[in-house]
Backbone and ligand atoms as CSV (ligand in chain L), in Angstrom:
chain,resi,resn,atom,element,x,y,z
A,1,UNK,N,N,15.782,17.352,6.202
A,1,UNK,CA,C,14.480,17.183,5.563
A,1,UNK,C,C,13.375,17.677,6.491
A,2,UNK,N,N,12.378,18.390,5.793
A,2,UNK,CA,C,10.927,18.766,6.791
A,2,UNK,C,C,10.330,17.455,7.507
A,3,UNK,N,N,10.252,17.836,9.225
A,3,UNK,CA,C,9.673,16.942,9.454
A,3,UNK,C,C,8.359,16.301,9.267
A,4,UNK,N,N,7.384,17.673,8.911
A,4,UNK,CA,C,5.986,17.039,8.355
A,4,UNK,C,C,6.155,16.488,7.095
A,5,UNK,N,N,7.530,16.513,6.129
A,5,UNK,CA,C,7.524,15.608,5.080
A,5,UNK,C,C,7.695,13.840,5.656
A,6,UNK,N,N,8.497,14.179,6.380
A,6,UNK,CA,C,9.515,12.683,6.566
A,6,UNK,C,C,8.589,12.008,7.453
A,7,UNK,N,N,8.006,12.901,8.037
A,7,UNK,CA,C,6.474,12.069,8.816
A,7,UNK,C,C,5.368,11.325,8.456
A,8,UNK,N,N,5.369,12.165,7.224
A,8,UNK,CA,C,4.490,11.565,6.282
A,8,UNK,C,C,4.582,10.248,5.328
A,9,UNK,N,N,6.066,10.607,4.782
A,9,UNK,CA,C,6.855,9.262,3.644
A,9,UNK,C,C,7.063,7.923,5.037
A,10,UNK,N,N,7.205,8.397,6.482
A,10,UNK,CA,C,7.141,7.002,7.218
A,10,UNK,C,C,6.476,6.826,7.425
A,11,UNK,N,N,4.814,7.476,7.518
A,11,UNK,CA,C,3.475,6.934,7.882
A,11,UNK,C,C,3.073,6.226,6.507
A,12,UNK,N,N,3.397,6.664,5.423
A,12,UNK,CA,C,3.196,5.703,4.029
A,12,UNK,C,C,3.953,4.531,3.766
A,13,UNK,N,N,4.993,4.680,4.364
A,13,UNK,CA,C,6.070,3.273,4.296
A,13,UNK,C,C,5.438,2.217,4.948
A,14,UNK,N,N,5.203,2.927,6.575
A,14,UNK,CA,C,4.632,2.016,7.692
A,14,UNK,C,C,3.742,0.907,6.904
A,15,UNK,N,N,3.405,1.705,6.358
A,15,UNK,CA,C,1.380,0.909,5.676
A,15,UNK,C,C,1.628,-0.060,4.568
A,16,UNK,N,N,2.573,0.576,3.534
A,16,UNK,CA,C,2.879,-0.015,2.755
A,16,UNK,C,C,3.495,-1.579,3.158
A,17,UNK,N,N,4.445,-1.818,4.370
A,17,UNK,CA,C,4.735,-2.532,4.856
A,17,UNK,C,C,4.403,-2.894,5.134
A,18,UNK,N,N,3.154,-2.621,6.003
A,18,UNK,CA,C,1.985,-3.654,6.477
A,18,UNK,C,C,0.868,-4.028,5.395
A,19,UNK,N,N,0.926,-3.520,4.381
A,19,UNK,CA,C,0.529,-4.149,3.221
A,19,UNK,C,C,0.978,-5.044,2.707
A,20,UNK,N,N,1.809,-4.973,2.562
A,20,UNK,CA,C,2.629,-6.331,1.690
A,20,UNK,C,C,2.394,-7.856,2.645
A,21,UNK,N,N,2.456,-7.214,4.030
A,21,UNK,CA,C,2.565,-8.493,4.801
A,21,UNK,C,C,1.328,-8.730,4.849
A,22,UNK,N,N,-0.138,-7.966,4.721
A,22,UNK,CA,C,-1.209,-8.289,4.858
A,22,UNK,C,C,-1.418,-9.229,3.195
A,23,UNK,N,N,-1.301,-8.692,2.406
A,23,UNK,CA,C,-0.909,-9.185,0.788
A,23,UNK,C,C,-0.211,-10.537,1.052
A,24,UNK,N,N,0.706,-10.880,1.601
A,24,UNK,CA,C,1.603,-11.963,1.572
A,24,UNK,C,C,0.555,-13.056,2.331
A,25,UNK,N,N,0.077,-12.633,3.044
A,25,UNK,CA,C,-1.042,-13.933,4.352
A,25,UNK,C,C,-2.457,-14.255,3.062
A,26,UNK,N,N,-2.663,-12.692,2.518
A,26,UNK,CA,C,-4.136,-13.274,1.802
A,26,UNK,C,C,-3.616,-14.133,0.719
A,27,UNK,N,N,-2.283,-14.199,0.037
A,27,UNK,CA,C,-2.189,-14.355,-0.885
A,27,UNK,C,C,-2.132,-16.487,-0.375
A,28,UNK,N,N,-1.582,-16.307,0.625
A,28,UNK,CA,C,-1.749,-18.118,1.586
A,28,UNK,C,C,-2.953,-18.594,1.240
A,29,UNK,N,N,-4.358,-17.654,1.488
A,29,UNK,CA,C,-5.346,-17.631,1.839
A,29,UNK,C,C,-6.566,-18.330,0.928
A,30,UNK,N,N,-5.789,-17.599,-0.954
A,30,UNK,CA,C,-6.746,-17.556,-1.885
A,30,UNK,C,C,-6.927,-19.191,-2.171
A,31,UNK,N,N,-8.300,-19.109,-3.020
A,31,UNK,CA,C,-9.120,-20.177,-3.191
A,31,UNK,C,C,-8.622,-20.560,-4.564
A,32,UNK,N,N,-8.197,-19.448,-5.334
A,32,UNK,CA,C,-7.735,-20.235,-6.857
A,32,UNK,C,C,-6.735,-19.605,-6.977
A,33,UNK,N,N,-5.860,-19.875,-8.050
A,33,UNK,CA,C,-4.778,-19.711,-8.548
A,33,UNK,C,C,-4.596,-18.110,-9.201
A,34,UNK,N,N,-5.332,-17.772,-9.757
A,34,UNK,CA,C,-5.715,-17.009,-10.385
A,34,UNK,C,C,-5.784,-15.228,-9.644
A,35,UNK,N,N,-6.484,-15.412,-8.541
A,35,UNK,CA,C,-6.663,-14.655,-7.125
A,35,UNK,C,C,-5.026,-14.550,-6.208
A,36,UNK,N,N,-4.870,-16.112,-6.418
A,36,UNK,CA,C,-3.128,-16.043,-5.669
A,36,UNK,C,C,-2.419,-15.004,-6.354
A,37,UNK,N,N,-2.440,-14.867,-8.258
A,37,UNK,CA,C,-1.421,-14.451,-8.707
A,37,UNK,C,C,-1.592,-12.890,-8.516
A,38,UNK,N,N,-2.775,-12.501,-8.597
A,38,UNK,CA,C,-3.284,-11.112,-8.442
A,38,UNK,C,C,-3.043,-10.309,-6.835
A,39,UNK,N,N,-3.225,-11.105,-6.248
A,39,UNK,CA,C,-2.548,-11.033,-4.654
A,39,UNK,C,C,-0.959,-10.700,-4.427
A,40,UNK,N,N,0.131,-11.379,-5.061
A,40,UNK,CA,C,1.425,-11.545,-5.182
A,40,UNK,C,C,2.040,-10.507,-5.775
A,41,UNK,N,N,0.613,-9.930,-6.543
A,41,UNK,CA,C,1.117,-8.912,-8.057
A,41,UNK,C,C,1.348,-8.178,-7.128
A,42,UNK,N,N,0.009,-7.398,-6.689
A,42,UNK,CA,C,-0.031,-6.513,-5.282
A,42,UNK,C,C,0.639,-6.392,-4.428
A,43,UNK,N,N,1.060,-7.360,-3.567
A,43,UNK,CA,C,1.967,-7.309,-2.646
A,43,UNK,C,C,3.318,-6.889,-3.529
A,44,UNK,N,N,3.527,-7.524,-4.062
A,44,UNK,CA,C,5.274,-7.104,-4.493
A,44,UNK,C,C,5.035,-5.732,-4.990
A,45,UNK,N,N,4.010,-5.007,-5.745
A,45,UNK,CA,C,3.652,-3.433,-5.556
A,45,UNK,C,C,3.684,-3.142,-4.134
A,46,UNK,N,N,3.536,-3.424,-3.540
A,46,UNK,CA,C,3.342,-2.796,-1.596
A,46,UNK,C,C,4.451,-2.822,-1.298
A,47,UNK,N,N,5.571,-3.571,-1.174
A,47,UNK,CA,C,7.042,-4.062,-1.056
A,47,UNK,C,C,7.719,-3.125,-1.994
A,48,UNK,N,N,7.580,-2.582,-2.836
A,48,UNK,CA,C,8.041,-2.262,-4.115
A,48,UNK,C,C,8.168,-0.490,-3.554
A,49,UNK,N,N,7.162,0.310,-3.171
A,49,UNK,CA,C,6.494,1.401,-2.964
A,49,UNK,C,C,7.338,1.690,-1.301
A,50,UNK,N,N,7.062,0.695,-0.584
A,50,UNK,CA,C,7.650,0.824,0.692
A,50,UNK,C,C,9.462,1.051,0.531
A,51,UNK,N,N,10.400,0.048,-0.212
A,51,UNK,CA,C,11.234,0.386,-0.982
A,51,UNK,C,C,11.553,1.598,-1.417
A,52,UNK,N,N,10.558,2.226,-2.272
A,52,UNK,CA,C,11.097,3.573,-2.917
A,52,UNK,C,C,10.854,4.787,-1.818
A,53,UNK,N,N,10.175,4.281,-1.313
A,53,UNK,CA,C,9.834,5.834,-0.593
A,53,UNK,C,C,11.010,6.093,0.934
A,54,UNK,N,N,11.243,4.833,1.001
A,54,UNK,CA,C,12.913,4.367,1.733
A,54,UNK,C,C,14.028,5.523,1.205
A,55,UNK,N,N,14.523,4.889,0.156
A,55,UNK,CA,C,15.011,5.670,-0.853
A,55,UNK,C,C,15.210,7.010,-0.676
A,56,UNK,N,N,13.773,7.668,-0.888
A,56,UNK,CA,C,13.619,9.029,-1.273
A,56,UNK,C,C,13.450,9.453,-0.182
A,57,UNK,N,N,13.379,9.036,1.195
A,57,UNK,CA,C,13.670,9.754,1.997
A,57,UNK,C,C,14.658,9.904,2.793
A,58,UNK,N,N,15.897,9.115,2.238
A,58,UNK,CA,C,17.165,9.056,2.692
A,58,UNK,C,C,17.525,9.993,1.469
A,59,UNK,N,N,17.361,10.160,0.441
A,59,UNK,CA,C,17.947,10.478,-0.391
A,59,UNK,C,C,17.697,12.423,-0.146
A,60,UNK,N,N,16.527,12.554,0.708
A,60,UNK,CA,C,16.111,13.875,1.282
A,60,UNK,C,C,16.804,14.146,2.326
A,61,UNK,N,N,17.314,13.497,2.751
A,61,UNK,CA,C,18.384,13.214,4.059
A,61,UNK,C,C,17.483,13.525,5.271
A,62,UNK,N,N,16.464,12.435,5.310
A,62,UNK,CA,C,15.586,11.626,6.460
A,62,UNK,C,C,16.087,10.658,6.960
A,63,UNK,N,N,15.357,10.150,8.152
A,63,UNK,CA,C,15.628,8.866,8.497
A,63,UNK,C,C,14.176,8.025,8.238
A,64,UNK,N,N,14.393,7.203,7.594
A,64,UNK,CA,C,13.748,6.250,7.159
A,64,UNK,C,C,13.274,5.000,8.375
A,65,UNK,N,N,11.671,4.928,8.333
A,65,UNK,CA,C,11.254,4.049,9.228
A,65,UNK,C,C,10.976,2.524,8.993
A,66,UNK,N,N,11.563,1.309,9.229
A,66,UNK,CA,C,11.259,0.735,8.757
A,66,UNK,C,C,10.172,-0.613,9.613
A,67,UNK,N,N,9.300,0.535,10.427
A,67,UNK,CA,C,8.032,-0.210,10.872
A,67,UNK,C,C,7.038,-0.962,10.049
A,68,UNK,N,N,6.469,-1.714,10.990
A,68,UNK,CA,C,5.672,-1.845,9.989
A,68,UNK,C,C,3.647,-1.773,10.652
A,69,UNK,N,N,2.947,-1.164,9.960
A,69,UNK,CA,C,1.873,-0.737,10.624
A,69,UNK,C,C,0.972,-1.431,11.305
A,70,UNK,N,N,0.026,-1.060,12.110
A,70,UNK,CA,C,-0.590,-1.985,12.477
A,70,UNK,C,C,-1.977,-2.733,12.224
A,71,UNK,N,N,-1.816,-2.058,10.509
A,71,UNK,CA,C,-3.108,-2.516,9.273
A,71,UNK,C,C,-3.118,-3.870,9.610
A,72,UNK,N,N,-1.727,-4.662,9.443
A,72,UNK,CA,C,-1.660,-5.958,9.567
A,72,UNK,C,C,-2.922,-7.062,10.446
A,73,UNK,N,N,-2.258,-6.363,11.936
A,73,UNK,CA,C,-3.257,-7.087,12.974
A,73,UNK,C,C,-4.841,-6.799,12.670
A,74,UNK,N,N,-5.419,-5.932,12.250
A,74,UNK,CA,C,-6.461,-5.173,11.765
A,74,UNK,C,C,-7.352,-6.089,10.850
A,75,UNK,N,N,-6.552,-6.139,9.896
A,75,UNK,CA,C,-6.925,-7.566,8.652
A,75,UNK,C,C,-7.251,-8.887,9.358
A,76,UNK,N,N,-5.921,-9.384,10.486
A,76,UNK,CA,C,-6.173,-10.963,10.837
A,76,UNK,C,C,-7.356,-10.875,11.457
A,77,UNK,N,N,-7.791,-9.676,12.176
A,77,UNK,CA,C,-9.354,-9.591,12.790
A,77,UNK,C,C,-10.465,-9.417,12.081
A,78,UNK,N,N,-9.964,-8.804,10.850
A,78,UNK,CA,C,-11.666,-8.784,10.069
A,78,UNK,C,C,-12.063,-10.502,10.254
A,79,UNK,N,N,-13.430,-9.972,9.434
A,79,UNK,CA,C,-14.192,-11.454,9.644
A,79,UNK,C,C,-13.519,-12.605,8.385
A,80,UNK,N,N,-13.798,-12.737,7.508
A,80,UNK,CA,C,-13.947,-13.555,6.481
A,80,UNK,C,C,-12.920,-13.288,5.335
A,81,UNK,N,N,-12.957,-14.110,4.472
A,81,UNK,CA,C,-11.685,-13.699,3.510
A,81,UNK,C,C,-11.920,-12.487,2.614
A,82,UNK,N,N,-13.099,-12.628,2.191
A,82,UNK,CA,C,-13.494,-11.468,1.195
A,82,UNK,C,C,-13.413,-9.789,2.231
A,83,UNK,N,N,-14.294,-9.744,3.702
A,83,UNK,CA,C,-14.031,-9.465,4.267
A,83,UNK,C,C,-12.681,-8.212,4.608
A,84,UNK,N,N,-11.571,-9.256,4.830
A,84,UNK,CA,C,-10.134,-8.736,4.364
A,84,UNK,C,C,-9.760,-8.149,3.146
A,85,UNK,N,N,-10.610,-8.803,2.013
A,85,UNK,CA,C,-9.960,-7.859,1.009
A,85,UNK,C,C,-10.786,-6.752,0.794
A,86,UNK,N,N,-11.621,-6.797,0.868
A,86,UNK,CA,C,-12.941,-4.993,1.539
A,86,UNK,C,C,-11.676,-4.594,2.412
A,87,UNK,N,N,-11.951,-4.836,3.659
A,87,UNK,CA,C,-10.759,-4.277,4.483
A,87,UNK,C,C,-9.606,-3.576,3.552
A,88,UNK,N,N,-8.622,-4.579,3.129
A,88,UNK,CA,C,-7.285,-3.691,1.904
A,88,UNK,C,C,-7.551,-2.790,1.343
A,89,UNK,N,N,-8.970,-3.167,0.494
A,89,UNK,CA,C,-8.887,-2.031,-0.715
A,89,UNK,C,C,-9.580,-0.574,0.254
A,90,UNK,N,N,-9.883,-0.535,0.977
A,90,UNK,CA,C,-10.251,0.324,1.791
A,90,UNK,C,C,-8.833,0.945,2.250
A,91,UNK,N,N,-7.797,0.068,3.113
A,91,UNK,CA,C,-6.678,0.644,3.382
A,91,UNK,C,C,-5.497,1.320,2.242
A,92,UNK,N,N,-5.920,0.957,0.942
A,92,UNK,CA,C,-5.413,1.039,0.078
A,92,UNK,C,C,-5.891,2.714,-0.751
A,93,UNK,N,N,-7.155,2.759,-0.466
A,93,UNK,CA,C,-7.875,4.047,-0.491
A,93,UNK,C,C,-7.215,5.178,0.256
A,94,UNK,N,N,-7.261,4.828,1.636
A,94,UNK,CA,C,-6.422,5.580,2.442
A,94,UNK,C,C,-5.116,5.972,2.182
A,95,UNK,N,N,-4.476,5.389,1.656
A,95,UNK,CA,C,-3.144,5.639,1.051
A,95,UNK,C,C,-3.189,6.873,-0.051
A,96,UNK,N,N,-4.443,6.359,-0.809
A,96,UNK,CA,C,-4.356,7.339,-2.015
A,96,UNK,C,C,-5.063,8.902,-1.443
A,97,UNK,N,N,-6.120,8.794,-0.583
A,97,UNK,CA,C,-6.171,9.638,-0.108
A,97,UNK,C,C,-4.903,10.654,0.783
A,98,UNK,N,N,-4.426,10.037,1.535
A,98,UNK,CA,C,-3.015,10.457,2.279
A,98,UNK,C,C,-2.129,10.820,0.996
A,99,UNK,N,N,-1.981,10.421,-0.362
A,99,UNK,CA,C,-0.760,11.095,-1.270
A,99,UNK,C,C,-1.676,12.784,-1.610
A,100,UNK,N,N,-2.794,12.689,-1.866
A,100,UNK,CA,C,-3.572,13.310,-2.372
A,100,UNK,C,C,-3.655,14.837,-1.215
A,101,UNK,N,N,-3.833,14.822,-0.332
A,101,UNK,CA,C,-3.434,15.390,0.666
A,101,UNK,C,C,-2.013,16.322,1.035
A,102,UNK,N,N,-1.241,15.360,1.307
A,102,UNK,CA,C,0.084,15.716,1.100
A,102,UNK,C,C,0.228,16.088,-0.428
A,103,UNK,N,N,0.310,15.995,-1.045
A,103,UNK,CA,C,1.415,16.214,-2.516
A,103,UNK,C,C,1.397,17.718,-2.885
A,104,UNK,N,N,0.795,18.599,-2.492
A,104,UNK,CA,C,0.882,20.059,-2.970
A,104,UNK,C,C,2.208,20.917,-2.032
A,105,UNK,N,N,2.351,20.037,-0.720
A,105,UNK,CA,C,3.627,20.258,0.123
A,105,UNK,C,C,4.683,19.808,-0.254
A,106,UNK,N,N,4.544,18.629,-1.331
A,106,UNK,CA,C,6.015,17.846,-1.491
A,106,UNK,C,C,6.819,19.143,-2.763
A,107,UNK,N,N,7.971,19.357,-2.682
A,107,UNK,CA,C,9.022,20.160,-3.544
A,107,UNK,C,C,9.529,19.475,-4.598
A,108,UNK,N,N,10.179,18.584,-3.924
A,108,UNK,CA,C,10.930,17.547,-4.660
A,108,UNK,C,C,9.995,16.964,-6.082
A,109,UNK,N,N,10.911,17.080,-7.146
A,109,UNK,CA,C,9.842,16.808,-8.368
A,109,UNK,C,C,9.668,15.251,-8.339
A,110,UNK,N,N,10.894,14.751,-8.333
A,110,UNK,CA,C,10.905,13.287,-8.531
A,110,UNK,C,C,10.296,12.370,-7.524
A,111,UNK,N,N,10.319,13.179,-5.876
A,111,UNK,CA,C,9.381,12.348,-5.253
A,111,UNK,C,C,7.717,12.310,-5.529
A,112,UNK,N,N,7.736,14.024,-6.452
A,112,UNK,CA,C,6.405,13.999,-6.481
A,112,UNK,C,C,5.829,13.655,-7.463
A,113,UNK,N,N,6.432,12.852,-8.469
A,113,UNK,CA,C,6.079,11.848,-10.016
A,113,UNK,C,C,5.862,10.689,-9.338
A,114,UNK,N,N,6.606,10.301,-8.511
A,114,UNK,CA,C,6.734,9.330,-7.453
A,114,UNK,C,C,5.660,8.711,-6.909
A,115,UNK,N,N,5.353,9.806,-6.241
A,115,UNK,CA,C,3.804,9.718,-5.185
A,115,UNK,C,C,2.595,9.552,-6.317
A,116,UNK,N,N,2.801,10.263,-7.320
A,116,UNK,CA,C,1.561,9.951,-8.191
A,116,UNK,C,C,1.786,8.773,-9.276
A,117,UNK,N,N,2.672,8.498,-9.530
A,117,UNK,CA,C,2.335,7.174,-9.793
A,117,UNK,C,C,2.311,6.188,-8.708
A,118,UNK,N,N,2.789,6.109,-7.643
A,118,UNK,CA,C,1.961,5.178,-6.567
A,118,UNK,C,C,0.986,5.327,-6.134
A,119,UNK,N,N,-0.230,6.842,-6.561
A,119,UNK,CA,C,-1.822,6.419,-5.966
A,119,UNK,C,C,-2.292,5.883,-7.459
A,120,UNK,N,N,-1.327,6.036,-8.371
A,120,UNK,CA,C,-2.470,5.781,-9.582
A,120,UNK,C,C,-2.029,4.070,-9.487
A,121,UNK,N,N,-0.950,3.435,-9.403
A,121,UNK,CA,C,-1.047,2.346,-8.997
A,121,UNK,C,C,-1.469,1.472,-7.946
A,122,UNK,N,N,-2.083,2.213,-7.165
A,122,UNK,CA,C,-3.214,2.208,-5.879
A,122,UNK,C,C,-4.543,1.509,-6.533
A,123,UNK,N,N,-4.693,2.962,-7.477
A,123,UNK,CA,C,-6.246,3.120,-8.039
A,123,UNK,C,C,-6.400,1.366,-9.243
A,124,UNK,N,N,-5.003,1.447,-9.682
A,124,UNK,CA,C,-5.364,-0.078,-10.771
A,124,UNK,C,C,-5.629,-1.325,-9.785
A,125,UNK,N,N,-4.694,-1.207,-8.681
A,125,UNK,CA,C,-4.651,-2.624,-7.909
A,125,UNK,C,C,-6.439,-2.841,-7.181
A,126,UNK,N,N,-7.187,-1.570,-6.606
A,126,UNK,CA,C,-8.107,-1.585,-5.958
A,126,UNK,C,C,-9.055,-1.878,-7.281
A,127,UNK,N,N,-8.967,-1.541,-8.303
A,127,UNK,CA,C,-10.003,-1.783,-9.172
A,127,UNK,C,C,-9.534,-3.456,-9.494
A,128,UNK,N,N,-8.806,-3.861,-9.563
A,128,UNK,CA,C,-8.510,-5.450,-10.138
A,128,UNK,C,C,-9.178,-6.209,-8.790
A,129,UNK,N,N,-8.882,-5.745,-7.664
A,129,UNK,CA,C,-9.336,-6.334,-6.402
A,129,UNK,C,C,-10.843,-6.873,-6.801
A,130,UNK,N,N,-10.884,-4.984,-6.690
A,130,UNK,CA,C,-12.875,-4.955,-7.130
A,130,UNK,C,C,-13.457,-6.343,-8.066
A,131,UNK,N,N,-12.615,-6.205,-9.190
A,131,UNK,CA,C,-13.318,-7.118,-10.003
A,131,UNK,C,C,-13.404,-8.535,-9.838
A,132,UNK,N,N,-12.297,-8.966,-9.105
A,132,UNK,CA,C,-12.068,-10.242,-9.117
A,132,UNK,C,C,-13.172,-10.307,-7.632
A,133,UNK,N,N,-13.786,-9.467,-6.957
A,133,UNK,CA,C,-14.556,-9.982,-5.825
A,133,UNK,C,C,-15.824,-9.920,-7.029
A,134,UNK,N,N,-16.288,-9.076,-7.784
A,134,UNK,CA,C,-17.711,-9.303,-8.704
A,134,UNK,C,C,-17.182,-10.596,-9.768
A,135,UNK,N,N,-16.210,-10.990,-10.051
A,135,UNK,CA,C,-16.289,-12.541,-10.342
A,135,UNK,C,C,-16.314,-13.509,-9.544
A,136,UNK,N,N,-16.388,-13.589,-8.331
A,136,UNK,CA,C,-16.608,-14.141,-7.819
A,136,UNK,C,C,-15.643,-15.083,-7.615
A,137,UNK,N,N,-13.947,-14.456,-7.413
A,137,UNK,CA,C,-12.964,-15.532,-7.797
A,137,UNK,C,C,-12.659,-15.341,-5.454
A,138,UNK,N,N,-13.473,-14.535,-5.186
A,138,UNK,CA,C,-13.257,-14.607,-3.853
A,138,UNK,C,C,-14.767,-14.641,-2.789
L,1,LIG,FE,FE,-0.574,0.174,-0.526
């Protein structure tokens, strides 16, 4: 497999991984029930994405990284809870930016249906984020 591919699917894994675990702490964190479930949704999308892209890059015959980034520590330092989730959906941006970037290099068709439905499921999770901070459920 190209290494500027496989460099790339482990710098997205990395994150993704450290998403989920950042997802898994806020989800401790939330104030209502409601925010918990929307948190959990997310994370198991972050877990879910980190998973496939595992997959597809073994399946490219890569070696698959299974770090995890250092978004994590990043988050426990922002300030405040809301804070952190500004922070995510920001790191979550980055992600979609990074598929957006890469994807005119990727060959592979199925990784590259792949990659675009994981920024467009990027783009739903950051907008649900959004809203639930203008309701004020955070
Ligand atoms: Fe993500």
């Amino acid at each position: 497999m190209d290494a500027q591919l496989e460099g790339f699917l482990n710098q997205l894994g990395d994150a993704e991984r450290a998403g989920g675990r950042v997802l898994h702490e806020l989800t401790e964190q939330a104030a209502s029930l409601e925010l918990q479930e929307m948190l959990r949704k997310v994370g198991h999308d972050e877990g879910y994405y980190a998973g496939e892209i595992a997959a597809h890059t073994r399946r490219l015959g890569g070696n698959a990284s299974n770090k995890t980034g250092d978004f994590v520590e990043k988050v426990r330092a922002a300030g405040d809870f809301r804070a952190k989730l500004e922070l995510l959906n920001r790191g979550q941006r980055w992600v979609i930016r990074k598929i957006e970037e890469n994807l005119a290099a990727v060959n592979d068709d199925h990784l590259k249906a792949f990659l675009v439905v994981m920024a467009k499921g990027h783009h739903m999770n950051i907008g649900a984020l959004e809203q639930a901070l203008k309701d004020g459920l955070a």
